[in-house]
C-alpha positions in Angstrom: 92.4 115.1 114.7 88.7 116.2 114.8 88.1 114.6 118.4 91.0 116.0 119.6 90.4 119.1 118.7 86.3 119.4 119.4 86.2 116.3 122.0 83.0 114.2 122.0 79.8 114.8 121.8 80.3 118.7 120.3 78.5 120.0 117.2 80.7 121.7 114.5 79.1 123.8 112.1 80.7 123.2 108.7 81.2 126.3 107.1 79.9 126.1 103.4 76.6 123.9 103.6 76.8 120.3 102.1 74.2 119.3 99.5 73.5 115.7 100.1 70.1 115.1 98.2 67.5 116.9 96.1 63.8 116.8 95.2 61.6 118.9 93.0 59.2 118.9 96.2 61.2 119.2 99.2 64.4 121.2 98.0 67.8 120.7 99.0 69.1 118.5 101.6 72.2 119.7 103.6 74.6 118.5 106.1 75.2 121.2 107.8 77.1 120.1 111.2 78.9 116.9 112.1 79.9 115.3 115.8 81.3 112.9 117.0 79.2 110.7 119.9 81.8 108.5 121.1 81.0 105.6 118.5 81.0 107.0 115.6 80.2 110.5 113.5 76.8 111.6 113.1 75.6 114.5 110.7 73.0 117.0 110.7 70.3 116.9 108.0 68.9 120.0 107.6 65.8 120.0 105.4 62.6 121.5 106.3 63.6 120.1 109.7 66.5 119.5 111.3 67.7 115.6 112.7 71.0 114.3 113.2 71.6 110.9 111.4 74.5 108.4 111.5 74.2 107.0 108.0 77.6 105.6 106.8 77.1 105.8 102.9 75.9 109.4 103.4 79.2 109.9 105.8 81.5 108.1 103.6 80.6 110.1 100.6 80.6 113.6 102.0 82.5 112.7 105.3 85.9 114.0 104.0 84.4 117.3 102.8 83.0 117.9 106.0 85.7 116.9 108.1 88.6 118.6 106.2 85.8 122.0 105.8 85.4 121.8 110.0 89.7 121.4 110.9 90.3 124.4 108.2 92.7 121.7 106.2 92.9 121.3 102.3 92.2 117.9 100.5 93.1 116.9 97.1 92.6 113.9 95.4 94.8 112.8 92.3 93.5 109.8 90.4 96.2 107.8 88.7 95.4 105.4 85.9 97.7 102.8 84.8 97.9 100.3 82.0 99.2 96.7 82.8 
């Protein structure tokens, strides 16, 4: 859905920033804009500088968020627990 709305190789802001890490001395870590580059989906760290990165443990984690925050769609997640 995301490439064939915003094709390859475009940068989507994400519109509330993501917080992806935190230290007392640099601050807050965002992802602010995602892309896809034909491979796979890359993400913009924006710290005191800006770089995208392709990092899959940072994408999996905040990948949905991102995604579903760019398209303008609505995720929920139910957990059910079961007892065999």
């Amino acid at each position: 859905m995301f490439i064939e709305r915003f094709g390859v190789g475009t940068e989507v802001d994400v519109n509330e920033r993501i917080e992806i890490g935190y230290s007392w001395d640099v601050g807050g870590t965002c992802l602010t804009k995602i892309r896809y580059n034909g491979e796979k989906f890359e993400y913009y760290k924006e710290c005191w500088s800006g770089v995208w990165e392709d990092k899959q443990s940072v994408f999996n984690k905040y990948g949905i968020r991102a995604l579903s925050d760019c398209l303008g769609v609505k995720v929920r997640t139910r957990t059910d627990y079961f007892i065999d």
